[in-house]
Backbone as JSON, one array per atom type, in Angstrom:
{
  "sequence": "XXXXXXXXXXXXXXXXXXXXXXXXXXXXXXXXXXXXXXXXXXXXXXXXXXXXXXXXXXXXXXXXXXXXXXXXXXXXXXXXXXXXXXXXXXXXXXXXXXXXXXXXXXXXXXXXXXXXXXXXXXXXXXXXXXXXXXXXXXXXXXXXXXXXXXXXXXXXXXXXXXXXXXXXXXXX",
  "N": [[-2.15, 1.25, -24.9], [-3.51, 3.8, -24.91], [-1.07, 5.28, -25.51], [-1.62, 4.74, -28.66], [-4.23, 5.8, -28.99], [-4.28, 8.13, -28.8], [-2.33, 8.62, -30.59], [-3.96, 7.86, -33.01], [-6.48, 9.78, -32.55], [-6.36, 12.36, -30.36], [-8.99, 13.39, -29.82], [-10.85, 10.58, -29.19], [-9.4, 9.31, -27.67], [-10.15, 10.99, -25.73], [-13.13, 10.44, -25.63], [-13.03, 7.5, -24.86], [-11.23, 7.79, -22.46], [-13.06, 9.82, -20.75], [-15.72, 9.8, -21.43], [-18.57, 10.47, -23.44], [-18.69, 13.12, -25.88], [-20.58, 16.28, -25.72], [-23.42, 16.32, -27.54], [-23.76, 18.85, -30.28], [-26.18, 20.9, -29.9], [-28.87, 21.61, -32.43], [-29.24, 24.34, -34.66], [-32.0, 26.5, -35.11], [-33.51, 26.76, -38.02], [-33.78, 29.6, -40.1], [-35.9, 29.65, -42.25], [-37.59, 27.52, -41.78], [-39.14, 25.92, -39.2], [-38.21, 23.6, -38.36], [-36.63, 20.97, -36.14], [-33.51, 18.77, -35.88], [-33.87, 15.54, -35.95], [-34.87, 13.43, -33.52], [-34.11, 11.12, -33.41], [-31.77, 8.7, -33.24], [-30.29, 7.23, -35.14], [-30.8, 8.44, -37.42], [-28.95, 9.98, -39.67], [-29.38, 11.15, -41.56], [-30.12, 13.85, -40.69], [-29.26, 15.02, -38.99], [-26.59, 17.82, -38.09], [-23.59, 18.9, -39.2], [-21.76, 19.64, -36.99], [-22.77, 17.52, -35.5], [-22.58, 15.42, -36.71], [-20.05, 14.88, -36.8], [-19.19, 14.54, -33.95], [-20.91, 11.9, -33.43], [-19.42, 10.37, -35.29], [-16.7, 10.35, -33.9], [-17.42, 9.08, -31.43], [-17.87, 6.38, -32.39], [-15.67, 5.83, -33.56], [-13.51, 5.57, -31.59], [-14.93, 3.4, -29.72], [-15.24, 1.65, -31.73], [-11.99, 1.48, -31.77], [-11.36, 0.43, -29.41], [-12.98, -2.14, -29.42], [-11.3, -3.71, -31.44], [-9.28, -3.95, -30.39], [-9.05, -6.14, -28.65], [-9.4, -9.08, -27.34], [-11.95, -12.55, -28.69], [-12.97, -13.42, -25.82], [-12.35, -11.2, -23.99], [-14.38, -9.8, -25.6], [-16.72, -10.55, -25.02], [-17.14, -10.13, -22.19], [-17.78, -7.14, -22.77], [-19.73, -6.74, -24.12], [-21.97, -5.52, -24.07], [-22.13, -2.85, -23.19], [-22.97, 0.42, -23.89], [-21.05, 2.27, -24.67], [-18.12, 4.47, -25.34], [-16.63, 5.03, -23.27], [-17.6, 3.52, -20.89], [-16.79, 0.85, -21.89], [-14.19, 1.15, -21.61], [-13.73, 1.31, -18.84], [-14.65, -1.36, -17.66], [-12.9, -2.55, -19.06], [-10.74, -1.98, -17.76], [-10.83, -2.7, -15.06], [-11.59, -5.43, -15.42], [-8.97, -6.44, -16.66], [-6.87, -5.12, -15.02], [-7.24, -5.02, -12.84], [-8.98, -4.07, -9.34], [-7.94, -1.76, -6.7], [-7.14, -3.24, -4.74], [-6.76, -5.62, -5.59], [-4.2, -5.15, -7.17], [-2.32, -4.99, -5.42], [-2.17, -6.72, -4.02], [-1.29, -8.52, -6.31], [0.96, -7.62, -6.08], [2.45, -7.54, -3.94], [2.74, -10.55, -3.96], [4.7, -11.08, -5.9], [6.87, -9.95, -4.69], [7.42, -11.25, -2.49], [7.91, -13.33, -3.68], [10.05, -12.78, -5.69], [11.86, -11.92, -3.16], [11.83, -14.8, -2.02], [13.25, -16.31, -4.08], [15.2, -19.06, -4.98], [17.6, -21.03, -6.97], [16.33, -24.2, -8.23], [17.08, -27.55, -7.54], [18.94, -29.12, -9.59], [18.4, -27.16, -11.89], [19.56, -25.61, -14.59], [21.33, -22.95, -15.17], [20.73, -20.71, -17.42], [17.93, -22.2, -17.78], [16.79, -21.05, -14.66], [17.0, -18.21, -15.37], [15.03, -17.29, -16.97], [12.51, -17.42, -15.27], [12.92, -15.47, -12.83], [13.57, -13.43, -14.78], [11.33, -12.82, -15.24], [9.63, -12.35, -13.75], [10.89, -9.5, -12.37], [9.57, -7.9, -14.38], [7.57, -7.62, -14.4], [6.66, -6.67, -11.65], [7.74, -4.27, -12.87], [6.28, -3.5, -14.66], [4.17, -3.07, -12.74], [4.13, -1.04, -11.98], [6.35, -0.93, -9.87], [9.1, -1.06, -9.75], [12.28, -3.59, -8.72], [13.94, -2.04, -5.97], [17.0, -1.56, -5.72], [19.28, -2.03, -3.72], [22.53, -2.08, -3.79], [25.09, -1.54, -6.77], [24.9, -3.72, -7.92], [22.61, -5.58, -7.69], [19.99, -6.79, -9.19], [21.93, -8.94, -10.49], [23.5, -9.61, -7.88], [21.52, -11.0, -6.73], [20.83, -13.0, -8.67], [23.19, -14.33, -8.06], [23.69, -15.18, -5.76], [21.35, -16.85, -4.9], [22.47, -19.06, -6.32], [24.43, -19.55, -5.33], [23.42, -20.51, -2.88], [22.54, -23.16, -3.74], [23.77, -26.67, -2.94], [25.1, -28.24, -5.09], [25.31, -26.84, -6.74], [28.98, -25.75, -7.65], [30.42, -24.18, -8.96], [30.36, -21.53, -10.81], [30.18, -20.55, -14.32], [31.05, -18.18, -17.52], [29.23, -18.13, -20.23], [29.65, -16.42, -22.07]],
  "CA": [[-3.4, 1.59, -25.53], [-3.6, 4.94, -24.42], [-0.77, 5.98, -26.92], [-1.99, 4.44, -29.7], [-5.53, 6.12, -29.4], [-3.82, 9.58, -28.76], [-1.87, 9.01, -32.0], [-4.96, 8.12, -33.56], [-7.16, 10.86, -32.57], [-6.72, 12.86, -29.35], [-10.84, 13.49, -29.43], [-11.32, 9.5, -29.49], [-9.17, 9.43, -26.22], [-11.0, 12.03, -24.62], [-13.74, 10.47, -25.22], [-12.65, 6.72, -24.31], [-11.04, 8.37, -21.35], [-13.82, 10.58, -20.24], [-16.95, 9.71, -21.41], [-19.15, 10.94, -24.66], [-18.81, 14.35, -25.71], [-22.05, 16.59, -25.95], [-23.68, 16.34, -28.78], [-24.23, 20.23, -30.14], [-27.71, 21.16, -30.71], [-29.0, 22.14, -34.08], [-29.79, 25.55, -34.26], [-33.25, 26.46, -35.43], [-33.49, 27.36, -39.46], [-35.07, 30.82, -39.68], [-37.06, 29.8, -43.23], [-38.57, 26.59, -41.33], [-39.08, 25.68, -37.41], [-37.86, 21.85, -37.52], [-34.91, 21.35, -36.02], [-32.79, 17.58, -35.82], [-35.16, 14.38, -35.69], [-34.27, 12.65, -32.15], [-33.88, 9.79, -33.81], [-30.01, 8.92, -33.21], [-30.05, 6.97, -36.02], [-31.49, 9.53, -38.56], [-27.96, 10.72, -39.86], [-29.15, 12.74, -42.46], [-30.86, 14.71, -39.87], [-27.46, 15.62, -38.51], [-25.96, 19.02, -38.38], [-22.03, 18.37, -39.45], [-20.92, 19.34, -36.03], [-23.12, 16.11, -34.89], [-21.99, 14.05, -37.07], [-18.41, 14.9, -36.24], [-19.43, 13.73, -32.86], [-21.04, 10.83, -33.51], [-18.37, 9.8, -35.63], [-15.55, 9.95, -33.21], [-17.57, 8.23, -30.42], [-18.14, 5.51, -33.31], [-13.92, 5.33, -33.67], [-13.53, 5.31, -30.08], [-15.81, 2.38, -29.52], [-14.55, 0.23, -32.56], [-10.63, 1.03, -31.71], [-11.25, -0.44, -27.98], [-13.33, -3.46, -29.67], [-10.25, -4.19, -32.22], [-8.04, -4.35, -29.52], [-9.15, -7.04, -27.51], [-9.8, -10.46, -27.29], [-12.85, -12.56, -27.97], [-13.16, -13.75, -24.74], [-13.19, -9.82, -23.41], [-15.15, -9.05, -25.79], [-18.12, -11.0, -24.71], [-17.42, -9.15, -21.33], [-17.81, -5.57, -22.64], [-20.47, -6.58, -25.35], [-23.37, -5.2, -23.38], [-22.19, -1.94, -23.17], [-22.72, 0.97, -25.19], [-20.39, 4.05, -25.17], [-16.8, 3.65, -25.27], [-15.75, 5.27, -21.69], [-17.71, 2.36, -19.82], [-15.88, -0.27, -22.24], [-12.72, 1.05, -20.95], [-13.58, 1.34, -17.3], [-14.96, -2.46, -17.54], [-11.59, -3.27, -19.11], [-9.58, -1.56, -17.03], [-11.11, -3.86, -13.93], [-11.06, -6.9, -15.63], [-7.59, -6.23, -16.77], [-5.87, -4.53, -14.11], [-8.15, -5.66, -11.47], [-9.02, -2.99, -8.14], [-6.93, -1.54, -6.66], [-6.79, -4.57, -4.11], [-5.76, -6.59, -6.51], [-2.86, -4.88, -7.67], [-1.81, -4.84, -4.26], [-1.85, -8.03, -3.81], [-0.67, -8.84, -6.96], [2.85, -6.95, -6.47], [2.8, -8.32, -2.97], [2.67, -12.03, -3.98], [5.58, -11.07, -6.57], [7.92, -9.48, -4.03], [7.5, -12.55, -1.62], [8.47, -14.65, -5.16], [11.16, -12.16, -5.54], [12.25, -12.16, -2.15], [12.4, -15.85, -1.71], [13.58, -16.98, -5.61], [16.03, -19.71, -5.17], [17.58, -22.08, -7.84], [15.73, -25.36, -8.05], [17.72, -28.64, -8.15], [19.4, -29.48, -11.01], [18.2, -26.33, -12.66], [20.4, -25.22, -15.1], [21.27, -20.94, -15.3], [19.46, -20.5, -18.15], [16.31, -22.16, -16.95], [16.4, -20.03, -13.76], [16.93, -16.72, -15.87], [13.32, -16.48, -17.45], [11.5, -16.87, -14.61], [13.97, -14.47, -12.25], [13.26, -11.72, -15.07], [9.64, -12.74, -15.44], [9.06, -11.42, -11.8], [11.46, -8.35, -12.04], [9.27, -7.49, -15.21], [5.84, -7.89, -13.37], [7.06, -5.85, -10.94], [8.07, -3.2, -13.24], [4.66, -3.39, -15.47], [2.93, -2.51, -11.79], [5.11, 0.4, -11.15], [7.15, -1.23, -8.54], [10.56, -2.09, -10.01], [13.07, -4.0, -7.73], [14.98, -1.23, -5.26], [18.66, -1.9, -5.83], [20.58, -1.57, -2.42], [23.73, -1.67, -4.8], [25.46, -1.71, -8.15], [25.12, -5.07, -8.62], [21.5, -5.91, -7.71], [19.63, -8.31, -9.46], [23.17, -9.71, -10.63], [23.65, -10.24, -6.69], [20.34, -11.81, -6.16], [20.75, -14.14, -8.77], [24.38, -15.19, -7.55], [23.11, -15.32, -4.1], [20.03, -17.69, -5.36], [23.29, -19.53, -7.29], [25.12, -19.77, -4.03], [22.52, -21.51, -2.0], [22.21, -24.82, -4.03], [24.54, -27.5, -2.36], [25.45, -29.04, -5.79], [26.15, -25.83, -7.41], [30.0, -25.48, -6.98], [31.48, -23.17, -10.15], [29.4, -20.63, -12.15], [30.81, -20.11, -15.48], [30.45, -17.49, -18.25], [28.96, -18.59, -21.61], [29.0, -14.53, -23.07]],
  "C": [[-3.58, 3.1, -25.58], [-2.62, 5.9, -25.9], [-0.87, 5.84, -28.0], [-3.5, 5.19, -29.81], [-5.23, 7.46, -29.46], [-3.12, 9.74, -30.22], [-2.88, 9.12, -33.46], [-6.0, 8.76, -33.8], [-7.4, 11.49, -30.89], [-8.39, 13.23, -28.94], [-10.79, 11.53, -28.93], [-10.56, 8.83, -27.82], [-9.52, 10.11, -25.71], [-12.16, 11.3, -24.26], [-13.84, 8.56, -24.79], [-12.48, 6.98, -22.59], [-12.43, 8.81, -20.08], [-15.11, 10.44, -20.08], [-17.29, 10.19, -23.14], [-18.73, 12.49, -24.96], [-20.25, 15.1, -26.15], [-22.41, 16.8, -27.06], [-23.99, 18.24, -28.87], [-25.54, 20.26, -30.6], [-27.7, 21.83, -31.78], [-29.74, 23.33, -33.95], [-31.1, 25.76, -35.94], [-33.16, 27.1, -37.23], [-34.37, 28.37, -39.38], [-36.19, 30.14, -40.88], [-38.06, 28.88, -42.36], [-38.43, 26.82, -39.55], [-38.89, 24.19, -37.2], [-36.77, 22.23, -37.25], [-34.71, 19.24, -36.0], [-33.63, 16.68, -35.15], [-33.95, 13.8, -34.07], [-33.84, 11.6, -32.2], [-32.58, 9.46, -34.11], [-29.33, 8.01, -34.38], [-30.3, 7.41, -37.41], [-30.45, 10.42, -39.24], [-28.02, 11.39, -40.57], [-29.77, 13.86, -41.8], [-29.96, 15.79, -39.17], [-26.94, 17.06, -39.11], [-24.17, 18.42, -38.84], [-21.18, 18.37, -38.32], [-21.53, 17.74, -34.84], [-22.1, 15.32, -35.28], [-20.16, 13.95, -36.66], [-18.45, 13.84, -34.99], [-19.81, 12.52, -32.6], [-19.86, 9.46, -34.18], [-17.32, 9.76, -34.78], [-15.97, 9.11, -31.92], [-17.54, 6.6, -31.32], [-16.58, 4.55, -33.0], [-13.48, 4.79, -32.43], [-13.81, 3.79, -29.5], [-15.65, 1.28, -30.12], [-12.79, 0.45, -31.91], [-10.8, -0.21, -30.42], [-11.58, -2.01, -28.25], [-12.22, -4.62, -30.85], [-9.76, -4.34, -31.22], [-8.17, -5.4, -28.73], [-9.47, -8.34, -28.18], [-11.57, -11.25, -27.62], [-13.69, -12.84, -26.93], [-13.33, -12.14, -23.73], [-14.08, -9.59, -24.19], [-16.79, -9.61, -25.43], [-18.19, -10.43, -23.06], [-18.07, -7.83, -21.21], [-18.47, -5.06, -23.87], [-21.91, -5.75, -24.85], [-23.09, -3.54, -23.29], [-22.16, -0.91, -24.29], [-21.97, 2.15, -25.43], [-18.99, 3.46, -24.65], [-15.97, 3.87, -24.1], [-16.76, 3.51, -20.63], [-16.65, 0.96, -20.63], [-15.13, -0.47, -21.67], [-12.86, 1.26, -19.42], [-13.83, -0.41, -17.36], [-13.28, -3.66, -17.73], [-10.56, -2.75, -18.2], [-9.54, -2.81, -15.53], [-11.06, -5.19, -14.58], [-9.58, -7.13, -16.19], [-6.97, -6.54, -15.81], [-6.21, -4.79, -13.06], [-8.19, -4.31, -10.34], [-7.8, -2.92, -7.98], [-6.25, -2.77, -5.69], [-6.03, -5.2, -4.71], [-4.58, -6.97, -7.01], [-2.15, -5.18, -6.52], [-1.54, -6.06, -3.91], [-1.04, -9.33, -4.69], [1.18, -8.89, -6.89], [3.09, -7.73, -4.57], [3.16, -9.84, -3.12], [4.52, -12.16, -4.79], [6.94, -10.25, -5.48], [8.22, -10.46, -3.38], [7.9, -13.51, -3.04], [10.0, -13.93, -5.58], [12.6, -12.24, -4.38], [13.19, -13.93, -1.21], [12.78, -17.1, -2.91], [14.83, -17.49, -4.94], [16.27, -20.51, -6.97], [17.48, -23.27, -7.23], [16.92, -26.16, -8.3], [17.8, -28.99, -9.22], [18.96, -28.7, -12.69], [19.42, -25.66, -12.97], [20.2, -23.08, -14.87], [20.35, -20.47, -15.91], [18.37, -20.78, -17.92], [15.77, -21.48, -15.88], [16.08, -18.95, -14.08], [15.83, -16.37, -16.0], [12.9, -16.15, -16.21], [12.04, -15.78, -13.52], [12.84, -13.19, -12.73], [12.07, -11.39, -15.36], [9.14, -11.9, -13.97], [9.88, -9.98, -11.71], [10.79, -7.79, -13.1], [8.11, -7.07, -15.08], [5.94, -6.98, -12.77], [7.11, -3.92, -11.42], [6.35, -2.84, -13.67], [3.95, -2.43, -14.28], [3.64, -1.23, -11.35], [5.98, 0.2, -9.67], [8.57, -1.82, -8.84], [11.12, -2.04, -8.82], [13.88, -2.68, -7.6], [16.13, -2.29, -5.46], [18.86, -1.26, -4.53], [21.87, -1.25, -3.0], [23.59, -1.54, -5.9], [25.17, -2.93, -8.65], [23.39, -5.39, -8.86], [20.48, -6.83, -8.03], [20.62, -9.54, -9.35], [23.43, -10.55, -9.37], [22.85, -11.09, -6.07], [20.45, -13.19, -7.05], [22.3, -15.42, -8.31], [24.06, -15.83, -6.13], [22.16, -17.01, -4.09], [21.43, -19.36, -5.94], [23.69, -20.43, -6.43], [24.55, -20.94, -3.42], [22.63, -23.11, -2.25], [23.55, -25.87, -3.93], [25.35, -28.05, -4.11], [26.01, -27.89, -6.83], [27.77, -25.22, -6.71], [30.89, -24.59, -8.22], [30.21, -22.58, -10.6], [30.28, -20.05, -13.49], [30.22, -19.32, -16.55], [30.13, -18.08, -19.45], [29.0, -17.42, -22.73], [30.11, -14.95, -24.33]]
}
């Protein structure tokens, strides 16, 4: 997400990222003494460096709501500026930091103790194997290699174990 909103407008990630940016005040006209109605919906009231502003919190606010689901989006319908969207999604996403923690913990112990099931063929073991070394990666924790071989050895190892498995053959 992140590089897609940077390609789309480094302001629009700033202000995703960061928060709003300040609106500039309208500087006073010498012929008259009004200055910009308060009224935030009054756009012809708008100096051009407003509307700039308003417009990129606008972009901001719809990219995040394109991107999602509608099941988030009835999460992150209540809010109105586009840095709380993305803090709301970031926790229902990515969850605390607990979470993660516990997340990549649950997947190391699934890592750790991945056998092949009875009468599971190679191929059926493979997905889920690289589904957990992929998880892993996503959280910033790819599998440490002790060697060259590494996964390769884990899944021979895993191969090894099952009493009924007695040849492994190549299909490449």
């Amino acid at each position: 997400m992140e590089t897609y909103a940077k390609s789309y407008d480094m302001k629009v990630w700033h202000v995703i990222k960061k928060g709003e940016l300040p609106l500039p005040q309208a500087k006073k006209d010498k012929t008259t003494e009004s200055q910009v109605s308060s009224d935030p919906l009054d756009l012809d009231d708008y100096i051009d460096a407003q509307a700039v502003v308003v417009k990129v919190s606008a972009k901001a606010k719809n990219l995040l709501h394109n991107a999602i689901s509608d099941e988030e989006y009835e999460k992150i319908s209540s809010n109105k500026i586009a840095n709380e969207v993305w803090d709301k999604l970031e926790v229902t996403c990515d969850g605390t930091n607990k979470v993660k923690e516990t997340r990549i913990n649950l997947l190391i112990h699934d890592y750790e103790l991945f056998q092949m099931k009875d009468r599971e063929l190679v191929e059926e073991m493979f997905s889920p194997f690289n589904k957990i070394v992929r998880d892993l990666k996503s959280f910033g924790r790819p599998v440490k290699m002790r060697n060259k071989l590494g996964n390769t050895q884990k899944l021979t190892y895993s191969l090894a174990t099952q009493s009924h498995c007695t040849r492994v053959s190549r299909s490449c």
